[in-house]
C-alpha positions in Angstrom: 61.9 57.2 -174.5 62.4 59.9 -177.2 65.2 62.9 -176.4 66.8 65.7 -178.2 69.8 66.5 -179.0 71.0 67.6 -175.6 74.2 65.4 -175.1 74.8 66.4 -171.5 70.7 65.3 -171.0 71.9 62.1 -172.7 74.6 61.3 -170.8 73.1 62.3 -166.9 70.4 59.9 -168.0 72.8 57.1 -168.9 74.2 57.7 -165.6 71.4 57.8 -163.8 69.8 54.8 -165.4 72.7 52.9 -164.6 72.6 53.9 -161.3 69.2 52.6 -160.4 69.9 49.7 -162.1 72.8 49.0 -159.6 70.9 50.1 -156.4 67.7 48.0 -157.4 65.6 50.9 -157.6 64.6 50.1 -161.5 63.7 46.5 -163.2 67.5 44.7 -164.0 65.6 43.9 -168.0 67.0 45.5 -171.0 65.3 48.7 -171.6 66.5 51.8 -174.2 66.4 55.4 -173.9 66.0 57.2 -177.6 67.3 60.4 -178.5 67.1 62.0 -182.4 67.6 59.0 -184.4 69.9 57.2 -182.0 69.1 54.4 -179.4 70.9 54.2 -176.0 70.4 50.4 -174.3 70.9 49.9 -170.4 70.5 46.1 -170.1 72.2 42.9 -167.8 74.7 41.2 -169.8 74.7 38.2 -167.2 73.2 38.2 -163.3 76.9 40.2 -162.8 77.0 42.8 -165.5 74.9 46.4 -166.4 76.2 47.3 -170.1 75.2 50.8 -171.0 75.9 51.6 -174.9 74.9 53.9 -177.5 73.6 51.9 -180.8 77.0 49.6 -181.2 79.3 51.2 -178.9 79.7 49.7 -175.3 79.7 52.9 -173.1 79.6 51.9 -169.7 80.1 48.2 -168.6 80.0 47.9 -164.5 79.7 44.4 -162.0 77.6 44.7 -159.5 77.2 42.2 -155.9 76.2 38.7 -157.0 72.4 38.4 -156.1 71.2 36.2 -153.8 69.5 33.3 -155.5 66.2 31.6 -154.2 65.9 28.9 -156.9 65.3 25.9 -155.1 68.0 23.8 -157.8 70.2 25.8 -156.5 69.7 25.2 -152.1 72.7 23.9 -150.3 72.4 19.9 -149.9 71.6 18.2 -146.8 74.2 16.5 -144.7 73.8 13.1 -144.3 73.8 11.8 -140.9 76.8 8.9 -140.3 75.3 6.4 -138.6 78.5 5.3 -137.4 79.7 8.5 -135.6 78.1 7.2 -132.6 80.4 3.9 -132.5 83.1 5.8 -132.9 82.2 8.1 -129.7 81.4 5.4 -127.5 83.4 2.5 -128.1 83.8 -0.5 -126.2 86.9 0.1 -124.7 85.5 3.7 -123.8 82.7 1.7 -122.0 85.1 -0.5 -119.8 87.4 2.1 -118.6 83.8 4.5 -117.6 83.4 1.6 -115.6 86.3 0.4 -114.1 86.8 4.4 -112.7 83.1 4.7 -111.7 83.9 1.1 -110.1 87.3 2.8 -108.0 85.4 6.3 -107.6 82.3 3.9 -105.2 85.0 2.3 -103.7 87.0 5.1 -102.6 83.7 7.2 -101.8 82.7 4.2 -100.0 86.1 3.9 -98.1 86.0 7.5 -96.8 82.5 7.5 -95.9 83.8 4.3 -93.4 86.6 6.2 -92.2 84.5 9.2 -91.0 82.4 6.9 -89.3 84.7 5.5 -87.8 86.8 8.6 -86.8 83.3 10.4 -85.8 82.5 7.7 -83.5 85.4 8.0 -81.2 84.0 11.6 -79.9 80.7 12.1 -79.1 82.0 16.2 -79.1 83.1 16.1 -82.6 80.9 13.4 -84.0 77.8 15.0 -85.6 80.6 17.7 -87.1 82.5 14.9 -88.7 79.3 13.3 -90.4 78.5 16.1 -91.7 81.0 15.8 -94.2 80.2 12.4 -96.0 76.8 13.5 -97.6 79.0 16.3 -99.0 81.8 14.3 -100.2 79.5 11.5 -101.8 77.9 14.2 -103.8 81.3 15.9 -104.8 82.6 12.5 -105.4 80.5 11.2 -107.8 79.6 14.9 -109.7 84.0 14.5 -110.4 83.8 11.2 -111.3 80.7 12.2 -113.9 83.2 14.8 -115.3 86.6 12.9 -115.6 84.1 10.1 -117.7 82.2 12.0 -119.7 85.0 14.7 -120.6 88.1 12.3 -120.3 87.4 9.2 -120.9 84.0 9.7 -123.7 85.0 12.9 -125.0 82.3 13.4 -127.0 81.5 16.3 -129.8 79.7 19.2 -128.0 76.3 18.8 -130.3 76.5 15.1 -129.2 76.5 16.5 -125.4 73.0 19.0 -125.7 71.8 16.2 -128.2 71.7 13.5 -125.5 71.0 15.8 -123.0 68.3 16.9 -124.5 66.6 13.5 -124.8 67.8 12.4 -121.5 66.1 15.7 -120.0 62.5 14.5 -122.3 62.7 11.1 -120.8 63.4 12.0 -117.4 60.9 14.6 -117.5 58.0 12.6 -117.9 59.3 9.0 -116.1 61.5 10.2 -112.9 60.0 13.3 -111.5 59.5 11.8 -108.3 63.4 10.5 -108.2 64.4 13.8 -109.0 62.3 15.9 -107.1 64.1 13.6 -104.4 67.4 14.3 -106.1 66.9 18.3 -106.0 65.8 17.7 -101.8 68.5 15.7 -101.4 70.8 18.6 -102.4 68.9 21.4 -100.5 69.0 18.8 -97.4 72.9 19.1 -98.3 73.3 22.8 -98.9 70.6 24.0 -96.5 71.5 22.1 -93.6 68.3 21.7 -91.7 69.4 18.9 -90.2 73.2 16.6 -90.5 73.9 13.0 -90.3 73.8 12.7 -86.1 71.2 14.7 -85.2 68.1 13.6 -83.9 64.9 14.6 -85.8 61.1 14.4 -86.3 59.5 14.3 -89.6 55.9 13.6 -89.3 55.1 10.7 -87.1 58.8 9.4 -87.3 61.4 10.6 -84.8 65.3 9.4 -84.7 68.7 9.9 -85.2 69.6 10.6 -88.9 72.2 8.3 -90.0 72.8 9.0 -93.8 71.5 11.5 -96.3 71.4 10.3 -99.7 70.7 12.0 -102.8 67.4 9.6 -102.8 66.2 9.5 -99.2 67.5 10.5 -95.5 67.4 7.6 -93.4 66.9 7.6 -89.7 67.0 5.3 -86.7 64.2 5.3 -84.5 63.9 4.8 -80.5 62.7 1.1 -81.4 66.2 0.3 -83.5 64.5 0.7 -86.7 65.1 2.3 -90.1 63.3 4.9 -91.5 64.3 5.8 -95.2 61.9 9.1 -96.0 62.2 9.8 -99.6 64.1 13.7 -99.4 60.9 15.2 -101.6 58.6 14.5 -98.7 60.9 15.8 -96.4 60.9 19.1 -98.0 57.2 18.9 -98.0 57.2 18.4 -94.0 58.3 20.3 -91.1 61.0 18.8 -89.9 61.7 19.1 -85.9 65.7 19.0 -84.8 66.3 18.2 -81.3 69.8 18.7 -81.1 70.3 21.2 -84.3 74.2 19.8 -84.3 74.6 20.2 -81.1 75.8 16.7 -79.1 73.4 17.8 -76.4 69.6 17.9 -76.6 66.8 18.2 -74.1 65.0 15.8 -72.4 61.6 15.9 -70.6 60.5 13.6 -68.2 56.8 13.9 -67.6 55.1 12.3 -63.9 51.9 12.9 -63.1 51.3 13.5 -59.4 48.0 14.5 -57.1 46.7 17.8 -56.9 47.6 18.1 -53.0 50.6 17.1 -53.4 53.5 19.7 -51.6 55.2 21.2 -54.8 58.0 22.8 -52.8 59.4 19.3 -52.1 58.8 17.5 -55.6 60.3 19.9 -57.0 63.4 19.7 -55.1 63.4 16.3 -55.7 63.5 16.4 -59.2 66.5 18.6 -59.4 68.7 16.7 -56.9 67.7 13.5 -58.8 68.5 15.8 -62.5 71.8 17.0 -61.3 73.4 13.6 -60.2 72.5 11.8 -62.9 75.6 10.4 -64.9 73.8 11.5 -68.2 73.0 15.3 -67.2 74.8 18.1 -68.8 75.1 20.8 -66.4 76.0 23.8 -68.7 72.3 23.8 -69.4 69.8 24.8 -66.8 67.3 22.4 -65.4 63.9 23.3 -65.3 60.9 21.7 -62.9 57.3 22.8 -64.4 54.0 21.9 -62.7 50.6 21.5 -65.0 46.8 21.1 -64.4 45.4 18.4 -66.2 42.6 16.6 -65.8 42.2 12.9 -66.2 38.9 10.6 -65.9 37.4 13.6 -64.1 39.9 13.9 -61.7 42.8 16.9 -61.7 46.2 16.4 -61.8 49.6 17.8 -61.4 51.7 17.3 -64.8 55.4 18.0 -63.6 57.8 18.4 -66.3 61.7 17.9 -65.5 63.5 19.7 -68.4 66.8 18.8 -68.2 69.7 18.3 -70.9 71.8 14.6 -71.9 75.2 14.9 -72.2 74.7 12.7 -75.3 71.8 12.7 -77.6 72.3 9.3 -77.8 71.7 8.7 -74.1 68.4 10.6 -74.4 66.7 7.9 -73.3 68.1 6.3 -70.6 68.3 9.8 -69.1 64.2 10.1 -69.2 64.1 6.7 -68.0 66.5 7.0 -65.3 65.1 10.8 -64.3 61.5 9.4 -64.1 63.0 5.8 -61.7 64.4 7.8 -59.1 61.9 10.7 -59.0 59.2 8.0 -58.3 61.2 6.1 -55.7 61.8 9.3 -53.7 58.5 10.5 -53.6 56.9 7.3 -52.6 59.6 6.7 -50.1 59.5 10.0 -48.5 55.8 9.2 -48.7 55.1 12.8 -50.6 52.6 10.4 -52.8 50.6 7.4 -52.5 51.7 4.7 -55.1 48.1 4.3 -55.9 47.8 8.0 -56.9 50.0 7.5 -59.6 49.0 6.3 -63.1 
């Protein structure tokens, strides 16, 4: 680039040269600005350095920011993987002591859950109250005893943690989703309380007292003594009737069907005198005597209903049974019916 003689020209395009060669603006290559008979060089000494000089004299010399480099020579290396960093986190002795505490935590869980029992058994006010605490302390239990093993006894790196729990969550994913879609019920059973250990239930064509909620399955006992475990994910799926909703009362219904002519007046008062002396009634309720019109083989009937309430839900039962005895007896004997009207 050819300039005159202007020295103040020269020097504000020295400066500005070197400017643009320091903000990136021009090509960092050696280039030469000519004035008169003189030569004026703005070039990179080194990746660090703009030199600026006239013919043999260094004018300005200035470091600029180390550039970042892209060469691929020049890339960070990998780290390589120890295979033995996993021994060292889970050792054998790490393993026995994880299972000599999850060993203590079942038996202590265990333990309490017998205690409750026990202690919820003795008062049929207080007893459906009292087992509603062991699902919750099972599920406590075991969530601490998790955390004192993994973060106590293991210990291990926190990018060990998301690793395995990011395979565990893979696996699990696609092999257990109907054990924990059961797991998740389980703990809505447990924190949305539709029902408690004691209280008498109907889920689909199964009805009976719940005795244990489990992070799998509820099981129940039903009016023939037998157990009913009903995986928790199909419980959600189901409505779920409660007799008793934690109460140790529920009501009971004993249903007779009597003849049409029959005087109503007098069944009726039946029924309650034979509801209100009953040893299983309890009398805080009210007691109800309903007559219905159903028809049967072409004939009409009465349907009476005696609604009454059990002192006990586990009594239910014998309180239908004993209801439905004496009503019977009293109408036959008072000859209000004919025993062969019945059926």
């Amino acid at each position: 680039m050819k300039l005159g003689n202007n020295i103040s020209l020269k020097l504000t395009l020295i400066v500005l040269s070197g400017v643009l060669v320091l903000n990136g603006w021009a090509q960092a290559v050696s280039d030469s600005l000519v004035y008169a008979d003189s030569t004026i060089h703005i070039y990179l000494s080194n990746s660090d350095t703009v030199v600026i000089h006239h013919t043999d004299t260094v004018l300005v010399v200035v470091d600029t920011p180390a550039r970042p480099t892209t060469q691929a020579s020049e890339a960070q290396p990998e780290e390589k993987v120890d295979p033995t960093a996993v021994l060292r986190v889970i050792s054998v002795g790490k393993i026995i002591w994880s299972l000599i505490f999850l060993l203590i935590t079942y038996l202590i869980i265990k333990g309490l859950s017998k205690l409750l029992n026990i202690l919820a058994e003795r008062s049929a006010r207080y007893r459906i109250t009292v087992k509603g605490f062991i699902p919750i302390l099972r599920i406590l239990g075991w969530i601490l005893a998790i955390y004192v093993v993994v973060g106590g006894v293991i210990n291990p790196p926190i990018e060990t943690i998301i690793a395995v729990a990011a395979s565990i969550g893979i696996a699990v994913g696609f092999a257990a989703q109907d054990i924990l879609r059961n797991i998740f019920g389980g703990l809505i059973i447990v924190i949305d309380r539709p029902f408690k250990v004691g209280d008498k239930i109907e889920i689909g064509k199964y009805y009976g007292e719940v005795v244990e909620i489990g992070l799998r399955s509820t099981q129940m006992v039903t009016p023939d003594d037998s157990l009913v475990s009903v995986p928790n994910g199909e419980v959600m799926n189901h409505s779920v009737s409660n007799a008793n909703a934690g109460e140790p009362f529920c009501q009971v219904v004993a249903e007779i069907y009597i003849p049409i002519t029959v005087d109503t007046d007098q069944v009726r008062k039946i029924a309650l005198e034979t509801a209100q002396v009953s040893k299983y009634v309890y009398l805080n309720k009210p007691i109800k005597v309903l007559f219905v019109n159903e028809v049967h083989q072409r004939r009409s009937y009465l349907k009476m209903r005696l609604k009454a309430y059990v002192l006990d839900i586990r009594d239910e039962f014998d309180f239908k049974s004993d209801m439905t005895e004496i009503v019977l007896k009293e109408l036959i004997n008072q000859k209000l019916v004919d025993a062969a009207d019945l059926y």
